[in-house]
FIZA-139382 format. One line per field, with one value per residue: residue number from 1; residue in three letters; chain; x, y, z of N, C-alpha, C, O in turn. Coordinates in steps of 0.02 Angstrom, whole numbers, plus 50000, padded with zeros to 5 digits. Layout:
N
votor	[NUM, ...] $
bake	[ALA, ...] $
zapa	[A, ...] $
n_x	[X, ...] $
n_y	[Y, ...] $
n_z	[Z, ...] $
ca_x	[X, ...] $
ca_y	[Y, ...] $
ca_z	[Z, ...] $
c_x	[X, ...] $
c_y	[Y, ...] $
c_z	[Z, ...] $
o_x	[X, ...] $
o_y	[Y, ...] $
o_z	[Z, ...] $
END
This chain:
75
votor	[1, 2, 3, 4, 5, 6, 7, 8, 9, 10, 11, 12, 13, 14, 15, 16, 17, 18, 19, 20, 21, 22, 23, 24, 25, 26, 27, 28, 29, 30, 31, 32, 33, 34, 35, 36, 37, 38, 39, 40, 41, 42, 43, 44, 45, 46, 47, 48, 49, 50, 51, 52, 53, 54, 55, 56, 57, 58, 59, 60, 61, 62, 63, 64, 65, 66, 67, 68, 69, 70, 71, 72, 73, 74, 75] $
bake	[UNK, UNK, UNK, UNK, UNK, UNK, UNK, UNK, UNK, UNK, UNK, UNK, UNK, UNK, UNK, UNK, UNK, UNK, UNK, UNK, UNK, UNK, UNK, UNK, UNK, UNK, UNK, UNK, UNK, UNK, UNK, UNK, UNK, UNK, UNK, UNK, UNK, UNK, UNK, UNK, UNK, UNK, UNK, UNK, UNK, UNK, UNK, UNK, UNK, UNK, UNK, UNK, UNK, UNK, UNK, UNK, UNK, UNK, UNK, UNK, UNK, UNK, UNK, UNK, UNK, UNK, UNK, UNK, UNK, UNK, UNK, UNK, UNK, UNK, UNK] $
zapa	[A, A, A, A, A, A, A, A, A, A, A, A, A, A, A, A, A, A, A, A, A, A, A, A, A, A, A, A, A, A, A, A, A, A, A, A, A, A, A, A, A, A, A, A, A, A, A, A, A, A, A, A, A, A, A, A, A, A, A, A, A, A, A, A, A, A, A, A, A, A, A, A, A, A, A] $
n_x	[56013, 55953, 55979, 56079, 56032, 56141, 56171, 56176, 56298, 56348, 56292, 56269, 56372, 56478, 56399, 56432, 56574, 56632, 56532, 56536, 56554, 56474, 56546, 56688, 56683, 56703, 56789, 56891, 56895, 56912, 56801, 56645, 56540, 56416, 56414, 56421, 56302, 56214, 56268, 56244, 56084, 56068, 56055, 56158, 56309, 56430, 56604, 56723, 56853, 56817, 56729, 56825, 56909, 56796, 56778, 56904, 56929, 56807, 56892, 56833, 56782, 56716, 56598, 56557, 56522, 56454, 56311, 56192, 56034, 55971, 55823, 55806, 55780, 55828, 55715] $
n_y	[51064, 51033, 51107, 51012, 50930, 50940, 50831, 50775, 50710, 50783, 50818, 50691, 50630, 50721, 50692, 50560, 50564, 50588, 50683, 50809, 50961, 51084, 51222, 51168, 51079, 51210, 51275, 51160, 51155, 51300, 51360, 51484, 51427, 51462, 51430, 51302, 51274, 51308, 51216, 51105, 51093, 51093, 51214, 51295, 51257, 51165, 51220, 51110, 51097, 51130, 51024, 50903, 50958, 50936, 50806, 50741, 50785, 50695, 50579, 50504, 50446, 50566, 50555, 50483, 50569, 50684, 50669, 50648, 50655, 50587, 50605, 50693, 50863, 51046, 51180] $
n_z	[53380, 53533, 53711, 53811, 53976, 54113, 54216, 54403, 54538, 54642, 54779, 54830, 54840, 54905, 55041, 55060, 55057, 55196, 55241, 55178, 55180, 55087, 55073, 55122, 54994, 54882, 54908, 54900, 54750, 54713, 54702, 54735, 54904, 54827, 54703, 54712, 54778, 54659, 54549, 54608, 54607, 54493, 54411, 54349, 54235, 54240, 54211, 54105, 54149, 54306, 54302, 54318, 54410, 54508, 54515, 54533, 54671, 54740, 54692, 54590, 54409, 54294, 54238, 54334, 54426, 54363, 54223, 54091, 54051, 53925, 53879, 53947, 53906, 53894, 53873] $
ca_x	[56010, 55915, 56044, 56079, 56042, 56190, 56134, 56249, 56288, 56389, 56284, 56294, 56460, 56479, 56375, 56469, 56644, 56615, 56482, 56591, 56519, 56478, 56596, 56722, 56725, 56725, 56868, 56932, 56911, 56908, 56764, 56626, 56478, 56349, 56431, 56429, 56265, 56195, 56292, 56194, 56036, 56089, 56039, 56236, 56318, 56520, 56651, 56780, 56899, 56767, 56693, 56870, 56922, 56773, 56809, 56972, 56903, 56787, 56924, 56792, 56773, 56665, 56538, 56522, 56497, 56409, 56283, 56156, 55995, 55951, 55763, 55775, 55801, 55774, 55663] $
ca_y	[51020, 51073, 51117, 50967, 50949, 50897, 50816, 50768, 50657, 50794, 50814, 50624, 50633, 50756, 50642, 50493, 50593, 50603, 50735, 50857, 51060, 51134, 51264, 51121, 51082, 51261, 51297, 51134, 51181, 51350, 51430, 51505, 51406, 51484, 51406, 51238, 51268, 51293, 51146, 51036, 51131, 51090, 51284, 51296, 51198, 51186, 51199, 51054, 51113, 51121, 50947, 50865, 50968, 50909, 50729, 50714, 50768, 50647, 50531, 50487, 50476, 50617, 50515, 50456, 50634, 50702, 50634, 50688, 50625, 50609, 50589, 50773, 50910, 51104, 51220] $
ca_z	[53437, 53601, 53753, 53855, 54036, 54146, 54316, 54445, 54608, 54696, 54842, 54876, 54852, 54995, 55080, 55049, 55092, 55273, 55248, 55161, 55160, 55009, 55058, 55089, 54907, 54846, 54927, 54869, 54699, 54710, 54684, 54789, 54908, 54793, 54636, 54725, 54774, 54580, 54528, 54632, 54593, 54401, 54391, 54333, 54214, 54246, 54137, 54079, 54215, 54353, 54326, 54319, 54491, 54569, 54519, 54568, 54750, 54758, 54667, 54524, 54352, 54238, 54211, 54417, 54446, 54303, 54176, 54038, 54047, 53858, 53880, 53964, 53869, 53917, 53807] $
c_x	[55992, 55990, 56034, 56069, 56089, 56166, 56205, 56233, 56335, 56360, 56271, 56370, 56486, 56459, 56411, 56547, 56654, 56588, 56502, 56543, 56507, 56531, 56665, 56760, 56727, 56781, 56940, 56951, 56913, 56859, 56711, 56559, 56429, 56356, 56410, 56348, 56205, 56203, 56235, 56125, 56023, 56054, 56125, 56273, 56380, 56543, 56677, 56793, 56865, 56752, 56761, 56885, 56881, 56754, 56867, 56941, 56884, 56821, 56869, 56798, 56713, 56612, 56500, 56484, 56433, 56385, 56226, 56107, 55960, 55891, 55739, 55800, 55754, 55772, 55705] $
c_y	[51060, 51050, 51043, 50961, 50904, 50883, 50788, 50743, 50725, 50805, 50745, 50593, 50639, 50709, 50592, 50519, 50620, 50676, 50791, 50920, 51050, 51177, 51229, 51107, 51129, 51255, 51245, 51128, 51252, 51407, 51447, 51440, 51409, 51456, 51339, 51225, 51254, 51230, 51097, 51044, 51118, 51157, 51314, 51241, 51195, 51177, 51150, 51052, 51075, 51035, 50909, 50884, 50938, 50819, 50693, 50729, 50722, 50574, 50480, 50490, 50546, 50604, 50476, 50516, 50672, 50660, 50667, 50631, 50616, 50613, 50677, 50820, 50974, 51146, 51254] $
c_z	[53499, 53661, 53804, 53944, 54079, 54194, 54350, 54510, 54639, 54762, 54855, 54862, 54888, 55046, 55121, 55081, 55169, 55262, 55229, 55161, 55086, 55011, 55062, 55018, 54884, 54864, 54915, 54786, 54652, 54666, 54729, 54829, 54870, 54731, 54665, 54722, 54704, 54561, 54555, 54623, 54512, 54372, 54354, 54301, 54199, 54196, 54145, 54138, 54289, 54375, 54336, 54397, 54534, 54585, 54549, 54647, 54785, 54731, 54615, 54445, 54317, 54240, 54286, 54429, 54414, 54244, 54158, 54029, 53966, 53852, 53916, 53933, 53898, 53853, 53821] $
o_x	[56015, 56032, 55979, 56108, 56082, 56132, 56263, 56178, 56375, 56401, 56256, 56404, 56519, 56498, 56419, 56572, 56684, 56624, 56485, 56488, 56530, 56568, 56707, 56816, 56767, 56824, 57000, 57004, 56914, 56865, 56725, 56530, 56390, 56305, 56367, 56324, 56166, 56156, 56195, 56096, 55972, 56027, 56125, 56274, 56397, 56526, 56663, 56762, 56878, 56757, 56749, 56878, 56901, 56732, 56875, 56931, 56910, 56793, 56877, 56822, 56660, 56571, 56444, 56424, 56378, 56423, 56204, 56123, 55912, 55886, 55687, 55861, 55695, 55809, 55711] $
o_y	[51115, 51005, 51030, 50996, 50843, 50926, 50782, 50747, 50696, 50802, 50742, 50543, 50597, 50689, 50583, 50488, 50671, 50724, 50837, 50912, 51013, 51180, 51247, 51113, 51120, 51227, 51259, 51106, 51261, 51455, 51420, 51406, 51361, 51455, 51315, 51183, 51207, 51190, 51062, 50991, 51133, 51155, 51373, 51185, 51221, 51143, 51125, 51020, 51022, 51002, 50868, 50842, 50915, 50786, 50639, 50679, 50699, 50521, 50419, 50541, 50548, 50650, 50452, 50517, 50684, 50620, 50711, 50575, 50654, 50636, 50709, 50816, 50976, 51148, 51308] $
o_z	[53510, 53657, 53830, 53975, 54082, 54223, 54330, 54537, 54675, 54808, 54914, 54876, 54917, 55089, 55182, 55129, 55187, 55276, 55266, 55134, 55043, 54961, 55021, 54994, 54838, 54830, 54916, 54763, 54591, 54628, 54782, 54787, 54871, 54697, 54628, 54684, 54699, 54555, 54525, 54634, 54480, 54317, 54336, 54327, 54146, 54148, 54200, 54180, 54316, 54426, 54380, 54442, 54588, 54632, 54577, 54682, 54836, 54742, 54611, 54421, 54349, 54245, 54292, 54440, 54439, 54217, 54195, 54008, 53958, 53795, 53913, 53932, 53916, 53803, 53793] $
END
């Protein structure tokens, strides 16, 4: 099976959360700007943990946050 690509709403999340930082949510789920940055970049693809911390932030489910485009797949 080819690796899946995760995509993700967290920068309109931020958005949506009265304009939240990036470094904001690191520091609300502790890890660095530059991680956050990836994430949203989908150059980084979080663990378990990660995606649940940065759900509960935005008070979301898994699946608000993150989703898998099945039609994209990377080589």
């Amino acid at each position: 099976m080819d690796k899946l690509v995760i995509n993700n709403n967290v920068r309109t999340l931020r958005f949506f959360k009265d304009e939240m930082t990036q470094k904001d949510l690191a520091k609300a789920v502790g890890v660095s700007r530059q991680t956050i940055v990836a994430i949203e970049k989908g150059q980084y693809s979080p663990t378990l943990e990660l995606c649940f911390k940065i759900a509960i932030v935005f008070n979301k489910t898994l699946e608000e946050v993150f989703y898998i485009d099945n039609n994209q797949k990377m080589e």
